[in-house]
FIKOLZA-1660 file (N, C-alpha, C; in steps of 0.1 Angstrom, whole numbers, plus 5000, padded with zeros to 4 digits):
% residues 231
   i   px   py   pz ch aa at
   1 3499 1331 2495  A  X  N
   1 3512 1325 2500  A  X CA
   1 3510 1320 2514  A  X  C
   2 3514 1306 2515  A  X  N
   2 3516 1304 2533  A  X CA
   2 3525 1314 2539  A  X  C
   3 3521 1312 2551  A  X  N
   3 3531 1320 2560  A  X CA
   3 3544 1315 2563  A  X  C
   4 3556 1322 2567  A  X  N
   4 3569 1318 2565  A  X CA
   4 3571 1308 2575  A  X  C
   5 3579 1296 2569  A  X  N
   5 3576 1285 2582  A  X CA
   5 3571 1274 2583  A  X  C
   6 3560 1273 2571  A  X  N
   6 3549 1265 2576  A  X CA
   6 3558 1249 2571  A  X  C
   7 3553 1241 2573  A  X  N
   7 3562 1222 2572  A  X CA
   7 3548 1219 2570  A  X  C
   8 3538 1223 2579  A  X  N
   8 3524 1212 2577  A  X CA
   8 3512 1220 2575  A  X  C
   9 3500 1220 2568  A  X  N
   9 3492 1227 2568  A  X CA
   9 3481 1218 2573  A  X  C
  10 3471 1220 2581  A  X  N
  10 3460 1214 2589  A  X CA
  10 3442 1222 2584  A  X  C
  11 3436 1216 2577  A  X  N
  11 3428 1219 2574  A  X CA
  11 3409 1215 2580  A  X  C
  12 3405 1225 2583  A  X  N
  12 3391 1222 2586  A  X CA
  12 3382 1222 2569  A  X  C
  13 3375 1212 2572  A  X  N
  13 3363 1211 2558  A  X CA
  13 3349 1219 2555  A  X  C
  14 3344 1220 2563  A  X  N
  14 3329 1227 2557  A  X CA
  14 3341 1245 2557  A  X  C
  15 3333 1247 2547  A  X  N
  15 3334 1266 2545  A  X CA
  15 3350 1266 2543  A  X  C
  16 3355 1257 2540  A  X  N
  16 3368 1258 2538  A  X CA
  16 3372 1251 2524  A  X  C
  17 3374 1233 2527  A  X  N
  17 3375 1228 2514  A  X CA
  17 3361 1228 2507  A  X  C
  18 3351 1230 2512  A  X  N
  18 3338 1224 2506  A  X CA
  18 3326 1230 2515  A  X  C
  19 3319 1235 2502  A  X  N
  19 3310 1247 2508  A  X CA
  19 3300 1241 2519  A  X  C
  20 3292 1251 2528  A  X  N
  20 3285 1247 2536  A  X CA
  20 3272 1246 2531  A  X  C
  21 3268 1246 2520  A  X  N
  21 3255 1242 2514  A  X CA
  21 3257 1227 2512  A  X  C
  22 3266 1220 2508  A  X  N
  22 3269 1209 2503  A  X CA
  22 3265 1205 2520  A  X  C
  23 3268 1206 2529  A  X  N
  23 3275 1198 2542  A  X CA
  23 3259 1201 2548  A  X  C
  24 3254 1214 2546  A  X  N
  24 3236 1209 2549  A  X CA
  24 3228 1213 2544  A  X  C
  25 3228 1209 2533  A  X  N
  25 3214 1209 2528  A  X CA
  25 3216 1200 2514  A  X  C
  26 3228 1187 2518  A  X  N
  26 3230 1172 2505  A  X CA
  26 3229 1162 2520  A  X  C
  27 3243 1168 2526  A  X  N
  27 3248 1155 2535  A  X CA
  27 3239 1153 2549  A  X  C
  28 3235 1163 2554  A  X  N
  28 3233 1164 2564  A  X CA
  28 3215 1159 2566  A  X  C
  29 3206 1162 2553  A  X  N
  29 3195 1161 2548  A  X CA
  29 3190 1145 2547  A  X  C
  30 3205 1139 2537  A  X  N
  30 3208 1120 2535  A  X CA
  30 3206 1114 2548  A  X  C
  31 3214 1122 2556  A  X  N
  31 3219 1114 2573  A  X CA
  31 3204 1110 2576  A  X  C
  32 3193 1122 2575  A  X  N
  32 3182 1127 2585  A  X CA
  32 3175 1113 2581  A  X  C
  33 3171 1115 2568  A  X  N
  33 3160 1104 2561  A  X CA
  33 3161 1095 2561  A  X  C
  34 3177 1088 2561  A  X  N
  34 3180 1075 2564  A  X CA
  34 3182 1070 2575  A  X  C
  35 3182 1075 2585  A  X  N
  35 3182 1074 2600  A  X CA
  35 3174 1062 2605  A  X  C
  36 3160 1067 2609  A  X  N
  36 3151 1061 2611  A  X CA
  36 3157 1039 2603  A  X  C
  37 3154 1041 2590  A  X  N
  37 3158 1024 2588  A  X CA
  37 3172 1020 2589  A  X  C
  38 3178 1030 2589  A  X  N
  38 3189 1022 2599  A  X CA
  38 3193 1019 2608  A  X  C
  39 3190 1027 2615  A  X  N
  39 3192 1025 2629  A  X CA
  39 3183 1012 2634  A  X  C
  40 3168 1011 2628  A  X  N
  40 3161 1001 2632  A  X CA
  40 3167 0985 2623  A  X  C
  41 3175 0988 2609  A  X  N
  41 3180 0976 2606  A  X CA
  41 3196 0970 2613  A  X  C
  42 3200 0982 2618  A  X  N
  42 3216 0978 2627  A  X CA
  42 3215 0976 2643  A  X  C
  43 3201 0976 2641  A  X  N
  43 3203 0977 2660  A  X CA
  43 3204 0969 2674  A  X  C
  44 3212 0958 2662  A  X  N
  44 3217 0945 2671  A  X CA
  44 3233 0945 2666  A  X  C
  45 3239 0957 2661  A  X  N
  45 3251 0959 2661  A  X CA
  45 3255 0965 2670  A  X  C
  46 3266 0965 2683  A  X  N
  46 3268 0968 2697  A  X CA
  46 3278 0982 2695  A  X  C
  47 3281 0984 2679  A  X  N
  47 3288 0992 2677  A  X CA
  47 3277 1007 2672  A  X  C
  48 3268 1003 2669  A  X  N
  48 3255 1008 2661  A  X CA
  48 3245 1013 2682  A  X  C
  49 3245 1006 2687  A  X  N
  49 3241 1007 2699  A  X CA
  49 3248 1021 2710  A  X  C
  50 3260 1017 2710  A  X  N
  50 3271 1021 2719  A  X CA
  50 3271 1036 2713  A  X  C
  51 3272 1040 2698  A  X  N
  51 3267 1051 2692  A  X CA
  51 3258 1059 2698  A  X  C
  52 3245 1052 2697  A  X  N
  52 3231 1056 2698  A  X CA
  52 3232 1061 2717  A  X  C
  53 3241 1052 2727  A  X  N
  53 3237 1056 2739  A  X CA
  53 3247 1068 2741  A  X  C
  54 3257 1073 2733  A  X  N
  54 3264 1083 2732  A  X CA
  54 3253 1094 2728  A  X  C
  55 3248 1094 2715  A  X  N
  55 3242 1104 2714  A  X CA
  55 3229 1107 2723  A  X  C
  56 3225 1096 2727  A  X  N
  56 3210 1098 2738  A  X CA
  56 3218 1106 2753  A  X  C
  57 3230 1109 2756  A  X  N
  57 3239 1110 2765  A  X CA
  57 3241 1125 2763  A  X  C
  58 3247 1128 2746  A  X  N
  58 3246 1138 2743  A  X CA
  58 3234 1148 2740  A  X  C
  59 3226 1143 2738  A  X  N
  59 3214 1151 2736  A  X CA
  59 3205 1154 2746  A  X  C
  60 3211 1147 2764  A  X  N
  60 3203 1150 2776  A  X CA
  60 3195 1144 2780  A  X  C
  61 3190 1134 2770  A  X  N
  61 3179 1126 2773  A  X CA
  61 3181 1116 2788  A  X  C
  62 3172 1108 2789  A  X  N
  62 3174 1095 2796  A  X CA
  62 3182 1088 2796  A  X  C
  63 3191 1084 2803  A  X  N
  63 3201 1077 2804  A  X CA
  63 3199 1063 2805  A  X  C
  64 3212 1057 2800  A  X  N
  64 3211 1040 2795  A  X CA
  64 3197 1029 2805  A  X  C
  65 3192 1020 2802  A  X  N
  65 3199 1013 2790  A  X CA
  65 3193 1023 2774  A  X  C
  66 3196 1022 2762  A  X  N
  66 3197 1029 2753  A  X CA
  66 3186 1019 2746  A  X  C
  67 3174 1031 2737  A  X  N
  67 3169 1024 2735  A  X CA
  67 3166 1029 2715  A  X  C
  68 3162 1021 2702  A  X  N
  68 3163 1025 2694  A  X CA
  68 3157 1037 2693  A  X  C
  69 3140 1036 2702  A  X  N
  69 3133 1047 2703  A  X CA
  69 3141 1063 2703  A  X  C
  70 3147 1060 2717  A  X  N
  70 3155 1074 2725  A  X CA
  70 3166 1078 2717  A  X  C
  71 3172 1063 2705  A  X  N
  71 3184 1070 2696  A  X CA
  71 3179 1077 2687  A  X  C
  72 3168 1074 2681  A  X  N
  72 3162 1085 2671  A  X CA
  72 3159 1091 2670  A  X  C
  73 3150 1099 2684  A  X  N
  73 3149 1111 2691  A  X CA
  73 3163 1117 2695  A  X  C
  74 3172 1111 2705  A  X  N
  74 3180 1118 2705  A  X CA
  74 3191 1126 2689  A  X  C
  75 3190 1115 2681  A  X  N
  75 3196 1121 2666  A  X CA
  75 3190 1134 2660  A  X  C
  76 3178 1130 2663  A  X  N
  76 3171 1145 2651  A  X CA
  76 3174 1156 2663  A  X  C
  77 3172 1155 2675  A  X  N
  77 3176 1167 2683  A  X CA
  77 3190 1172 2681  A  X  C
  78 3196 1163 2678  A  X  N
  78 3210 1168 2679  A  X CA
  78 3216 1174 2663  A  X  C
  79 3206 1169 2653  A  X  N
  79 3211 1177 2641  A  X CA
  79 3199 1189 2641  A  X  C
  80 3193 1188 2649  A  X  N
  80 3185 1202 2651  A  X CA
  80 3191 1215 2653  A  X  C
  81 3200 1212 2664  A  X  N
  81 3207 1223 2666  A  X CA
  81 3223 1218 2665  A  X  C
  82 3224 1212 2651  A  X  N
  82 3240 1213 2646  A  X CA
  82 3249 1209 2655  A  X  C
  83 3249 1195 2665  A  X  N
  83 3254 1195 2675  A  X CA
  83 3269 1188 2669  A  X  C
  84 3280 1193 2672  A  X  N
  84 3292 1190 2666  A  X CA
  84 3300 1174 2682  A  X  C
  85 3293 1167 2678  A  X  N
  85 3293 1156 2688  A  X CA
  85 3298 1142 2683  A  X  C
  86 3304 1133 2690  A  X  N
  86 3308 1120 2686  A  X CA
  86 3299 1112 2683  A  X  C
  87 3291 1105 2693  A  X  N
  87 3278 1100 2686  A  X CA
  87 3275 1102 2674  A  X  C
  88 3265 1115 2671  A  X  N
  88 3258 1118 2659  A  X CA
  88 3267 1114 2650  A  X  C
  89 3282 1124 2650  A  X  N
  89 3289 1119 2642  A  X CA
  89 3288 1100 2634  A  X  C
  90 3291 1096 2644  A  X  N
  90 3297 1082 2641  A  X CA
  90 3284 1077 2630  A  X  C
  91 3273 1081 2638  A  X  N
  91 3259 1073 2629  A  X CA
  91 3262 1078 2616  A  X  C
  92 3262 1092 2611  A  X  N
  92 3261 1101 2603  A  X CA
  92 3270 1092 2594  A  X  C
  93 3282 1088 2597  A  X  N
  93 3294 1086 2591  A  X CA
  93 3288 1075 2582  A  X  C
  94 3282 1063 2587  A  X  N
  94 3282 1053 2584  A  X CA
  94 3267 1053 2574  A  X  C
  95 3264 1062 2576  A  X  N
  95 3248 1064 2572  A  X CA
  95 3254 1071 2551  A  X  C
  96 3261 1078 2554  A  X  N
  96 3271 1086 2542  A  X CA
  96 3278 1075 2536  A  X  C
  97 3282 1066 2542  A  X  N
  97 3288 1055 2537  A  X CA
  97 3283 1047 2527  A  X  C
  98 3268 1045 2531  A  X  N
  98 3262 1035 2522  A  X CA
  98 3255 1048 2507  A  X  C
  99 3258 1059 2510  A  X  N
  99 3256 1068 2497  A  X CA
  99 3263 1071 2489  A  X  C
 100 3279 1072 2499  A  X  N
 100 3288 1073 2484  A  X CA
 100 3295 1056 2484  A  X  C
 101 3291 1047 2487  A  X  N
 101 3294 1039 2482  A  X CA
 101 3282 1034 2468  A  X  C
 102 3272 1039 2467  A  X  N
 102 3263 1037 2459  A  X CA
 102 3264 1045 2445  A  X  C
 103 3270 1053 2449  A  X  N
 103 3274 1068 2439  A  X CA
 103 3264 1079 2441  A  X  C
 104 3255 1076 2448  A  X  N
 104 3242 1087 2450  A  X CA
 104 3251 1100 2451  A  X  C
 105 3260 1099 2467  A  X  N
 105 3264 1113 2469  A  X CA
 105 3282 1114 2460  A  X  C
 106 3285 1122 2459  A  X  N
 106 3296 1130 2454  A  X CA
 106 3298 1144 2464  A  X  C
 107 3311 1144 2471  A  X  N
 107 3318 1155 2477  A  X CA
 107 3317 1169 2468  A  X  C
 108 3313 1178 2470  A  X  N
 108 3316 1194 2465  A  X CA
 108 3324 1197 2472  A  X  C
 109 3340 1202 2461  A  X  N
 109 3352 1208 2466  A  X CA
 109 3354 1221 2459  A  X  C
 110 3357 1229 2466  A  X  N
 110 3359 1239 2458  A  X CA
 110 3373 1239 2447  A  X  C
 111 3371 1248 2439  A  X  N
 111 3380 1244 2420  A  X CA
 111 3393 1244 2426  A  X  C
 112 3398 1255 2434  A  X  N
 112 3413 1263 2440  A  X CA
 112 3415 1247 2448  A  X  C
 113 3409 1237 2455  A  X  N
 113 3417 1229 2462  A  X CA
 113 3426 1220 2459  A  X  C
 114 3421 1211 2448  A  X  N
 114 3432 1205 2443  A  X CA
 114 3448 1213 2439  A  X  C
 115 3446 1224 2431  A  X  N
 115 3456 1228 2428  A  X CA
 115 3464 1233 2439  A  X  C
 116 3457 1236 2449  A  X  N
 116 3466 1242 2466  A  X CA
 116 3469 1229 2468  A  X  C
 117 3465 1217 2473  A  X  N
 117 3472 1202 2479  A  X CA
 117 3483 1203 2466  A  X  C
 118 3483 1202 2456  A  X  N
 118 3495 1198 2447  A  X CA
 118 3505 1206 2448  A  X  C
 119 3501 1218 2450  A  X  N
 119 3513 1226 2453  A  X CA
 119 3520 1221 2466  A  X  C
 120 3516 1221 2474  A  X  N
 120 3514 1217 2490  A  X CA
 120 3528 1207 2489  A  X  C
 121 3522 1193 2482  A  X  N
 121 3527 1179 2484  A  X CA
 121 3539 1174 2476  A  X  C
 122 3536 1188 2464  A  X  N
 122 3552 1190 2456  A  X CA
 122 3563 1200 2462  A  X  C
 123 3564 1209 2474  A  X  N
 123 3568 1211 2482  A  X CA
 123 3572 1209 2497  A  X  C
 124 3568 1195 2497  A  X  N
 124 3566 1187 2506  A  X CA
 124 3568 1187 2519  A  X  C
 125 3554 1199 2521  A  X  N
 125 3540 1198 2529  A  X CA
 125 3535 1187 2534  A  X  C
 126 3532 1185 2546  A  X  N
 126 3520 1173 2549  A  X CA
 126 3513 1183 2553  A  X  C
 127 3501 1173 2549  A  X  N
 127 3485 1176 2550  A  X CA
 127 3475 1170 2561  A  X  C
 128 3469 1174 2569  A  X  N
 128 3462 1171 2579  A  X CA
 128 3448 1177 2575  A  X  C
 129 3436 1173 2580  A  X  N
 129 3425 1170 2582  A  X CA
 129 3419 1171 2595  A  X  C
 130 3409 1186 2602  A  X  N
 130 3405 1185 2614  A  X CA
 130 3394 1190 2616  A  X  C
 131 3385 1176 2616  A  X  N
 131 3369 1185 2611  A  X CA
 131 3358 1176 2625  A  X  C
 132 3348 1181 2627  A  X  N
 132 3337 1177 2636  A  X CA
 132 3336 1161 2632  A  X  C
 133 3332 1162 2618  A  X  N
 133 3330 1150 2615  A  X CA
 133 3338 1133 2616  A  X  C
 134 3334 1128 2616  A  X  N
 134 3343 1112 2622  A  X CA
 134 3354 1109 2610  A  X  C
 135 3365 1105 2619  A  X  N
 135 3376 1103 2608  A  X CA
 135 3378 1094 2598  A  X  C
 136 3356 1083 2597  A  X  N
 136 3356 1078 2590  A  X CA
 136 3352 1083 2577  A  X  C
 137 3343 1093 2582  A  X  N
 137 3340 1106 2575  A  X CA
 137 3342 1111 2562  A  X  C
 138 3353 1118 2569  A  X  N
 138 3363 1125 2565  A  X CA
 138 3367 1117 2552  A  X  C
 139 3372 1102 2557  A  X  N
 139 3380 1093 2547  A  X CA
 139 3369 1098 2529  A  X  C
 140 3355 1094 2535  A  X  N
 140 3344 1093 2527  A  X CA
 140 3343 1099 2520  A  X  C
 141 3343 1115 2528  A  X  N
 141 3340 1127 2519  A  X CA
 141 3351 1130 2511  A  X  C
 142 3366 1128 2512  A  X  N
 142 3375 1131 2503  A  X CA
 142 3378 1120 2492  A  X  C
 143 3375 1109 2489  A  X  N
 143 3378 1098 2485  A  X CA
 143 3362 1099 2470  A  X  C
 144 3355 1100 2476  A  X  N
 144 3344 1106 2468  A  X CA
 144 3343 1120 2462  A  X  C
 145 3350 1126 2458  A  X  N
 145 3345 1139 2455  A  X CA
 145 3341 1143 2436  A  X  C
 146 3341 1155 2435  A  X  N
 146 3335 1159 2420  A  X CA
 146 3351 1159 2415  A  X  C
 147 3357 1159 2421  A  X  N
 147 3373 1166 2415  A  X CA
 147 3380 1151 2416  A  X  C
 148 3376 1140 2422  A  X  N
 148 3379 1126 2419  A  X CA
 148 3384 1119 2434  A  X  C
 149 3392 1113 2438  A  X  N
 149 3397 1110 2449  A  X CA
 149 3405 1113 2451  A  X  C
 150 3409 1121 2465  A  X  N
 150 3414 1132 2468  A  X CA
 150 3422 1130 2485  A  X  C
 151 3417 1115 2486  A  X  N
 151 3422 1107 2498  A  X CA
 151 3437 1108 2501  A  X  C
 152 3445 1106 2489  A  X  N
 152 3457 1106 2492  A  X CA
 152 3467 1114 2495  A  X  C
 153 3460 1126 2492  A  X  N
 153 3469 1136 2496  A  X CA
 153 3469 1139 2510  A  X  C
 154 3462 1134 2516  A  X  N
 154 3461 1136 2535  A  X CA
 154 3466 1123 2543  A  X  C
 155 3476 1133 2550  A  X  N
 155 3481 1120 2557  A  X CA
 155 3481 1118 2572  A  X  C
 156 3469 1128 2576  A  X  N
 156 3461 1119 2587  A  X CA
 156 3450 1129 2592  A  X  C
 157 3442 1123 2600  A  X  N
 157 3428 1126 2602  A  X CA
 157 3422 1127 2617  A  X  C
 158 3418 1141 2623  A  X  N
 158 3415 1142 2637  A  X CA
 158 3402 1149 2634  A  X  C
 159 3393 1142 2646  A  X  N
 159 3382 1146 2649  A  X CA
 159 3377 1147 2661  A  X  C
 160 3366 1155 2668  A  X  N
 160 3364 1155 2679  A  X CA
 160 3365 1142 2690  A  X  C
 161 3376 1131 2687  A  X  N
 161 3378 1123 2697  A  X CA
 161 3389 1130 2703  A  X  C
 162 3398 1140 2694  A  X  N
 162 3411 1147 2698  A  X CA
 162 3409 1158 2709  A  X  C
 163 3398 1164 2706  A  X  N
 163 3390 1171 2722  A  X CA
 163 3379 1180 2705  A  X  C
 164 3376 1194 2716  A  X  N
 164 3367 1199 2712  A  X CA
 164 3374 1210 2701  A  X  C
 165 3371 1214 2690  A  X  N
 165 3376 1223 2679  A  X CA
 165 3380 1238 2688  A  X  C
 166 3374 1243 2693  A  X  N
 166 3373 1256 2699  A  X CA
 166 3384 1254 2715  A  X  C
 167 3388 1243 2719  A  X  N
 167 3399 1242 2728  A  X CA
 167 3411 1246 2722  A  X  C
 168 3423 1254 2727  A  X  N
 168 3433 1254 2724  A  X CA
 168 3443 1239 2728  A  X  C
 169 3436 1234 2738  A  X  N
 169 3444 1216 2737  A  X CA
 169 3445 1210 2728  A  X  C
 170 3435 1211 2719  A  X  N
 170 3428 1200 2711  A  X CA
 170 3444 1205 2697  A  X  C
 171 3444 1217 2698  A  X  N
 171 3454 1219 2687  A  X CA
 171 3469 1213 2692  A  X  C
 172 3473 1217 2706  A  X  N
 172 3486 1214 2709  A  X CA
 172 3486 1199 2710  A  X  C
 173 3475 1190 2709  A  X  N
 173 3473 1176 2708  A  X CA
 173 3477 1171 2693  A  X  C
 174 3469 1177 2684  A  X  N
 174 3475 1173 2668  A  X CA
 174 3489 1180 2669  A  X  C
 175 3493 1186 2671  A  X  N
 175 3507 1191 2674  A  X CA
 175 3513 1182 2674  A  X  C
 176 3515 1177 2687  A  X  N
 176 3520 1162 2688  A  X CA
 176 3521 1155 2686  A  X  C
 177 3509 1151 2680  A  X  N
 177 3506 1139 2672  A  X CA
 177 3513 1138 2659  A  X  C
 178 3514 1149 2652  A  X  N
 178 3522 1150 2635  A  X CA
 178 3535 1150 2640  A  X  C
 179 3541 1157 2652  A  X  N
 179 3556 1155 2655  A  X CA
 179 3559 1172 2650  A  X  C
 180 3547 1178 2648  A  X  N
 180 3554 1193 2647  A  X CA
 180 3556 1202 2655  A  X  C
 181 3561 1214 2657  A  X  N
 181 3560 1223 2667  A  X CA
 181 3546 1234 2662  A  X  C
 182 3537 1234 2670  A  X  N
 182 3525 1243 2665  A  X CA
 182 3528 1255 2657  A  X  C
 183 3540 1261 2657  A  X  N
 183 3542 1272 2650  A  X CA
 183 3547 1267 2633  A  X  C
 184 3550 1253 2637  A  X  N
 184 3552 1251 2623  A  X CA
 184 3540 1245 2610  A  X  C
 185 3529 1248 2619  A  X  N
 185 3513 1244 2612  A  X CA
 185 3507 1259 2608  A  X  C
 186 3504 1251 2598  A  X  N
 186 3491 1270 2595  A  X CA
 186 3477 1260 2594  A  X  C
 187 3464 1269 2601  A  X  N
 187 3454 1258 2601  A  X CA
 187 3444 1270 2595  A  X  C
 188 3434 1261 2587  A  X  N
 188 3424 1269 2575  A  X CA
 188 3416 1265 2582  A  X  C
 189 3403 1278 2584  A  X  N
 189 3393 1272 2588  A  X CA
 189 3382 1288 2587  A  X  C
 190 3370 1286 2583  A  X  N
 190 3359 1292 2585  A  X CA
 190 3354 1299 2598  A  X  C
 191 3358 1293 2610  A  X  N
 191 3354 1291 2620  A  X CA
 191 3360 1304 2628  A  X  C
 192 3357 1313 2634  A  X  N
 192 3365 1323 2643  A  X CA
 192 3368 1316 2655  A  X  C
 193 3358 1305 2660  A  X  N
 193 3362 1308 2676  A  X CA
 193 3374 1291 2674  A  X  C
 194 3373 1285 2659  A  X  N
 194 3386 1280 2661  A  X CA
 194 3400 1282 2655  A  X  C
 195 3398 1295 2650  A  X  N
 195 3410 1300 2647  A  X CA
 195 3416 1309 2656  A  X  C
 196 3410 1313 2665  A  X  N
 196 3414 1317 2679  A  X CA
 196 3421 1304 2687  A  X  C
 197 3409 1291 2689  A  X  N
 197 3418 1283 2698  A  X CA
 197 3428 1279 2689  A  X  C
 198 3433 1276 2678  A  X  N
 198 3446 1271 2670  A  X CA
 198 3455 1279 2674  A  X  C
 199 3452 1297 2670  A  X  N
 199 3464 1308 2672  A  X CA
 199 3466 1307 2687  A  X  C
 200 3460 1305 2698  A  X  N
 200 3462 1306 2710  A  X CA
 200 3474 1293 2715  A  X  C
 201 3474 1280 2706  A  X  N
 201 3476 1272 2709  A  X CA
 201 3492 1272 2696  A  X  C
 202 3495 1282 2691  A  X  N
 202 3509 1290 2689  A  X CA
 202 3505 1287 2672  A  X  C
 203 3498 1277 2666  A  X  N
 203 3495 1280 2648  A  X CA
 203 3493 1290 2644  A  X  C
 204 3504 1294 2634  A  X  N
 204 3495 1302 2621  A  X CA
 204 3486 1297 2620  A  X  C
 205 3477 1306 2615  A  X  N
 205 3463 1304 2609  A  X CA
 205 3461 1314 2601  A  X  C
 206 3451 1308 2595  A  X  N
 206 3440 1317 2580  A  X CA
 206 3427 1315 2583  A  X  C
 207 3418 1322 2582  A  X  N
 207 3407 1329 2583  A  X CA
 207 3398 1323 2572  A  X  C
 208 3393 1313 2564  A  X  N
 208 3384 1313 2551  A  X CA
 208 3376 1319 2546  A  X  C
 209 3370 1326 2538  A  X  N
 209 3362 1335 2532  A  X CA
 209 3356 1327 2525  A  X  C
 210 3345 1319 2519  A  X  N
 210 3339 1316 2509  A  X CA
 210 3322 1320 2509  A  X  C
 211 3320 1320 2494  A  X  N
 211 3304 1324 2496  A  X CA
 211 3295 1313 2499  A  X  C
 212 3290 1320 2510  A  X  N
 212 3278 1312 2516  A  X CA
 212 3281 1315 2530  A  X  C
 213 3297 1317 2537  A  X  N
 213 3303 1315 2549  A  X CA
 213 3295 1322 2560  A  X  C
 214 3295 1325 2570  A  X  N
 214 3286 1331 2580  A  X CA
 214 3294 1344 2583  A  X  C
 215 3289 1355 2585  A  X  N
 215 3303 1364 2589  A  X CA
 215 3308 1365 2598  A  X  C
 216 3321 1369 2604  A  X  N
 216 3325 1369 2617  A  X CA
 216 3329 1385 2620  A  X  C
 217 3332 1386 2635  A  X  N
 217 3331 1397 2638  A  X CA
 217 3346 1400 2636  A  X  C
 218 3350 1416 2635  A  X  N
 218 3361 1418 2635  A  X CA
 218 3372 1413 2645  A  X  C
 219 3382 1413 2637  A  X  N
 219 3397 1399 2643  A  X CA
 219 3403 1405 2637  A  X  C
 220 3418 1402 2642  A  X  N
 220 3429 1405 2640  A  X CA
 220 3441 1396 2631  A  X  C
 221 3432 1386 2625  A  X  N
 221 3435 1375 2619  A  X CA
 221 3433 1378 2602  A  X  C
 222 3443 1372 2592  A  X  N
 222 3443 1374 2583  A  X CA
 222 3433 1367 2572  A  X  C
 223 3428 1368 2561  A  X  N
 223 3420 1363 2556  A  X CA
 223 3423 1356 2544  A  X  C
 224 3414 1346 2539  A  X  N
 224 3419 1342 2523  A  X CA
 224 3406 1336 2520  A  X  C
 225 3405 1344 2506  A  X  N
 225 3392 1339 2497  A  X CA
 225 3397 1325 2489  A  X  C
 226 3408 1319 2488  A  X  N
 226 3411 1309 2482  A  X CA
 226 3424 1303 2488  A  X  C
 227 3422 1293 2486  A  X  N
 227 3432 1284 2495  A  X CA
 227 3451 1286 2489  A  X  C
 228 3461 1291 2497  A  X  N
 228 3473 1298 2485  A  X CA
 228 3482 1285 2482  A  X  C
 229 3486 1288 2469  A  X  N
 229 3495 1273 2466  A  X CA
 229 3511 1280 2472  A  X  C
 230 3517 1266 2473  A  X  N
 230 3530 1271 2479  A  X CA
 230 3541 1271 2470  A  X  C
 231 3549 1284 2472  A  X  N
 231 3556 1289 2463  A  X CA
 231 3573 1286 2465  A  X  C
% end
């Protein structure tokens, strides 16, 4: 059951709607190997550039001018150690693009989601979306999935342009942005250190549990092995 209150539910994606094997070791794998010829076939796109000197920025390297060399090095460093960053993001996004536009890749959602959004949107719930990944992403990964297209039940999309996941700003920012009062959000997520910054930033929140999840340390936050429909 949601918690009493809730108007909007705000959801994070890996380990929540869609397991974290899917997110690295399908998507994250695609990004890696296709890298290298894209970046060398888009690299007179200033939007494909301006990317690349983001992530050469984020990864510490040498600073501008940005070169294809230093973006490609800077990319694999940064999915080296899982860097939850705009740059990477953006490449990644567009790189995923040309997969599920091909049909290669398909989204893994877990079975409980759909039936939680329908409950949700027949109760009329809005739904939000707040994941690392770019809010082109995002579009991608839900519009493509095993369970079919799943785009329309979200009605809008924040990503690390909104600040950092683990800030409590970054929540009282989607706050605003939906027009709700933070207490009137519950936000799903896998994550401890950002279910802390959401509850800090006045959201209910829920805790995710799925298999594969990483464990977290004892909290005082409540848990759910499946996403609850609303009653």
């Amino acid at each position: 059951m949601l918690p009493e209150g809730t108007r909007a539910v705000l959801l994070d994606i890996e380990g929540t709607t869609s397991s974290i094997s899917f997110v690295h070791d399908v998507l994250f794998p695609y990004a890696r190997k296709a890298a290298p010829a894209y970046l060398e076939a888009n690299w007179s796109n200033p939007a494909v550039v301006e990317a690349g000197r983001l992530m050469i920025e984020e990864a510490g390297l040498a600073p501008a001018p940005p070169t294809l060399g230093n973006a490609l090095a800077a990319m694999n460093a940064l999915m080296d150690r899982d860097a939850k960053v705009t740059g990477l993001k953006r490449i990644q996004g567009w790189i995923w693009k040309i997969g599920y536009d091909s049909g290669e890749l398909k989204t893994h959602v877990y079975p409980d989601l759909v039936g939680a959004l329908n409950s949700w949107r027949n109760r009329g719930l809005r739904i939000f979306i707040y994941s690392s990944g770019s809010i082109e992403a995002q579009k991608l990964f839900f519009g493509h999935t095993i369970a079919g297209a799943l785009l329309p039940f979200f009605e809008g999309h924040f990503d690390t342009t909104t600040g950092p996941k683990i800030e409590p700003s970054s929540y009282a920012a989607i706050a605003k942005a939906t027009g709700f009062e933070p207490g009137e959000i519950c936000f799903f997520s896998d994550a401890i250190k950002e279910i802390q910054a959401a509850h800090a930033a006045g959201m209910k929140v829920r805790l995710t549990v799925r298999p594969g999840n990483a464990p977290v340390p004892a909290h005082p936050f409540e848990t759910v092995t499946s996403l609850p429909v609303a009653e």
